[in-house]
N, C-alpha and C positions, 0 to 999 in steps of 0.2 A: 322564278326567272331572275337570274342576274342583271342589273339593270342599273347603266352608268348615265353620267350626264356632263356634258362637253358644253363649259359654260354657266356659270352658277352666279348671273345675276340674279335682278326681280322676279322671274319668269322663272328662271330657271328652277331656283328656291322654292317659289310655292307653289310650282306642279310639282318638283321634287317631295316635300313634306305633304303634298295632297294624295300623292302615290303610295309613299310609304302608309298612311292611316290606313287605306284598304288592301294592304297585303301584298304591297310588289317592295322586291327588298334591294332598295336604292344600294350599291356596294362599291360606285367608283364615281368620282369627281376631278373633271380636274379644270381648270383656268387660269387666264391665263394673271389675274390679279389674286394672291396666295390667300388674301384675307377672306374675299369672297369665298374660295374652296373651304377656306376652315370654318367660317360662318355656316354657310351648307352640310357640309359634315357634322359639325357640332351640333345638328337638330337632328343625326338619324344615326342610330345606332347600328355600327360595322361597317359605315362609310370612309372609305378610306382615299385619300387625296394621292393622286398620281403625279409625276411631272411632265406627262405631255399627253397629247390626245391619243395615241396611239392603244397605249397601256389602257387606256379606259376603253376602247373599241375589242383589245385581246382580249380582255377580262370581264365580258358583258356581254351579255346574249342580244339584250336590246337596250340601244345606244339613244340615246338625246340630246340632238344639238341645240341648245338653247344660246347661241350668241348673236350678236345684232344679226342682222339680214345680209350686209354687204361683205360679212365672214363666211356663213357659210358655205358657199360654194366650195371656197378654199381650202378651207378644213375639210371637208369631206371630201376633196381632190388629194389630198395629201395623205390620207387612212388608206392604208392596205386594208378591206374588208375583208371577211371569211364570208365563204360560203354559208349561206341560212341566218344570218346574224338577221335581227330587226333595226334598221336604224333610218329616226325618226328627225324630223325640224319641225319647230313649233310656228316658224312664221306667218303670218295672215297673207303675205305678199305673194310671196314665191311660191312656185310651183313645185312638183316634184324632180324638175329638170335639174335644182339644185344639188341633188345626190347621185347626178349622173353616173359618179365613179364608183361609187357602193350600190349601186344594182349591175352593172356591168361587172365588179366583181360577185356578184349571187346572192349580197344582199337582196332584204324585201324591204321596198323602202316606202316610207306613208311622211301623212303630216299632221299633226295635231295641233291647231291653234285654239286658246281661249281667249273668247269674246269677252276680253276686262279689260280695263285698265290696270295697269300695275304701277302704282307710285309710292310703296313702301313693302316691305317683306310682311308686316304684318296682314295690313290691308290685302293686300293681294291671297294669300293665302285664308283668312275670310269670306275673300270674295268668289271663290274659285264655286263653291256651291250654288246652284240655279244658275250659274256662267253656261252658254251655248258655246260648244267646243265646235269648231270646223273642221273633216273629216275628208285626206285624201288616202288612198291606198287599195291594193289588191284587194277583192272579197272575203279573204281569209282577213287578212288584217283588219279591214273595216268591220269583221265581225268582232273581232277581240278588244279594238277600240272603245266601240261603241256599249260593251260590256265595262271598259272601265268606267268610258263619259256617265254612264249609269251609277257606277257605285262610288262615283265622285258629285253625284247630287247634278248631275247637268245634262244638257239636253243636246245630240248629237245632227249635225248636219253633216250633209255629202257634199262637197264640190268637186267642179271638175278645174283641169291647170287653167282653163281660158276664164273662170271666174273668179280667179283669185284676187287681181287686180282691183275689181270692182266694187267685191266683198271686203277688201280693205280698205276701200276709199269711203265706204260708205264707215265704214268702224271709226275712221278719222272724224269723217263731221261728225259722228255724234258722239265721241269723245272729245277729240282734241280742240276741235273747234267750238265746242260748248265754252270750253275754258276761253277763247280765243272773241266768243260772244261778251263772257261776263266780264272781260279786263275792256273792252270795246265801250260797255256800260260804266264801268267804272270809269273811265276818263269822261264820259258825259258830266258824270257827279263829281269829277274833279273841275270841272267847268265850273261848278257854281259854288265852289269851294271844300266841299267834301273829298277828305282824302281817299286812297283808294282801298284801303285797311276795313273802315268807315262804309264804305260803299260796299262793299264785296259781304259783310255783316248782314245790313238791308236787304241786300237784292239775294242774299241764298235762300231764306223762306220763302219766297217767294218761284228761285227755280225750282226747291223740293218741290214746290206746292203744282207746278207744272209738268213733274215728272208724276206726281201724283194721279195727276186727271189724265196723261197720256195711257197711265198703267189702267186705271178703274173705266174710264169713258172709251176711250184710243180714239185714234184718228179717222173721220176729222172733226167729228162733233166735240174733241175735247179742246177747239180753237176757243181764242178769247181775244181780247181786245182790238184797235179799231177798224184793223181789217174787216176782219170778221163778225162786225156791224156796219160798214161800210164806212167809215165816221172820214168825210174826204176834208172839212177843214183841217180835223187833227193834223190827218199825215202830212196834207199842207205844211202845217205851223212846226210839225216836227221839221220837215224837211229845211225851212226857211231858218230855223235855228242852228241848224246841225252844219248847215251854210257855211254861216256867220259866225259859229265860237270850234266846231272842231269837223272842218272841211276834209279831212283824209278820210273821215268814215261814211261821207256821204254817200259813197259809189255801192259800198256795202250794204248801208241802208237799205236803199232803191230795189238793190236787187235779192235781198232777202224779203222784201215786201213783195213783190213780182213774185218770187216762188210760193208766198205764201196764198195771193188772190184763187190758185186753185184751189186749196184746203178750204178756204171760204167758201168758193160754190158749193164744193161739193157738202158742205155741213149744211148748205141752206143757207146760212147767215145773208147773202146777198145773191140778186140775180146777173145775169149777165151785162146788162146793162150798169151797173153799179160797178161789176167787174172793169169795165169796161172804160169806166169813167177815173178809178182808181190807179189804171193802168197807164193812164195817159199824165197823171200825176206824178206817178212816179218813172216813165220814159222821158222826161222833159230834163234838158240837160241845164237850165239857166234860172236860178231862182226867181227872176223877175218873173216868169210864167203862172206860178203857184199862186194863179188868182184865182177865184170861184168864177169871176167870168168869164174870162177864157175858157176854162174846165165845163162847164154849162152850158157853153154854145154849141 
């Protein structure tokens, strides 16, 4: 199957080159930065770089939009489709409503998103192996997908358009916002004079070591520290610090610890009461509060 790709960033690239290893023969590219096309072609042999999207939709059985989100609608509004062509967007976002105009012309249209991150051509393509792909489309097509997510070493889900939202938000926290955690940490240790180069060194074995116990233990028994022993002067004293030298992260704090007092029960670590007593520590809007007496009575 001829098989182009509209869009040859990160994504685009190493589903491109994960495809070609098991047997689909990548043969049109175009985007709309030239370098990116020649970079992408230059890794598959008989790929050949078009100058507009069109020529890659005539010359391709099935098509893949791989450009930001808030493109493709419009690219795939602007493609005269043929009849029977497959063409696909990788988004996590979007729904299939984005290729309204290529199934109205007879297209069969699906969506295939992989659950990575992508922050280099290399990594990404790497990482595409044991990556969980999300899976929208006709029966026909989800059966031929989920034959590739297979011989691409990954594990296939179904959603439907009303999940997609959700299913991307949750891919945010626990990518993007991990990152958004450990610079959050870093400015703590740039408080006490470590820079954040310095910090970000320290504090990675330690997040391995955390993705580690989620992987071998999971959740929730793989919780740790003072939540999850109830430990109420610590978060006290964190809170009371966190006050006083880096006041914008407070709100965060509180409410990452709040999310986390369920995980605690439910591991056992603490009863409800304790819950209970953690929660009121951390719902208190005014550091003066953050006594044990108050909290105790």
């Amino acid at each position: 199957m001829e098989t182009g790709f509209i869009g040859a960033g990160k994504v685009g690239t190493a589903l491109a080159v994960g495809l070609s290893r098991i047997g689909y023969h990548i043969s049109a590219v175009y985007s709309r930065s030239l370098t990116s096309a020649e970079r992408l072609a230059g890794l598959l042999p008989g790929c050949h770089i078009y100058q507009n999207a069109q020529q890659v939709a005539d010359t391709s059985n099935m098509v893949f939009i791989t450009t930001p989100d808030d493109s493709i609608h419009q690219i795939a509004g602007q493609i005269h489709w043929q009849h029977g062509k497959y063409v696909l967007h990788c988004s996590g976002a979007l729904s299939l409503d984005a290729l309204e105009k290529a199934q109205q012309n007879g297209a069969e249209t699906g969506s295939l998103h992989p659950l990575q991150s992508f922050a280099s051509i290399d990594q990404a393509i790497n990482n595409l192996p044991g990556s969980t792909f999300a899976l929208e489309g006709n029966e026909q097509l989800l059966s031929m997908l989920k034959q590739t997510v297979t011989l691409l070493g990954g594990r296939a889900i179904e959603l439907k358009a009303g999940d997609k939202a959700l299913y991307h938000a949750a891919a945010v926290l626990t990518s993007n916002y991990t990152v958004t955690l450990l610079r959050m940490a870093a400015v703590l240790w740039e408080s006490f004079g470590i820079p954040q180069t310095e910090a970000v060194t320290a504090l990675l074995p330690l997040l391995k070591g955390t993705v580690n116990n989620i992987e071998s233990i999971g959740l929730p028994d793989c919780l740790t520290g003072p939540i999850a022993r109830g430990d109420l002067d610590t978060i006290r004293k964190h809170m009371e610090d966190i006050a006083a030298k880096c006041p914008a992260l407070l709100s965060a704090y509180k409410e990452m610890g709040l999310q986390t007092i369920p995980i605690a029960v439910a591991s056992g670590g603490i009863d409800k009461e304790k819950a209970r007593m953690l929660s009121s520590i951390l719902e208190n809007k005014k550091s003066k509060s953050y006594n044990s007496k108050t909290d105790k009575q």
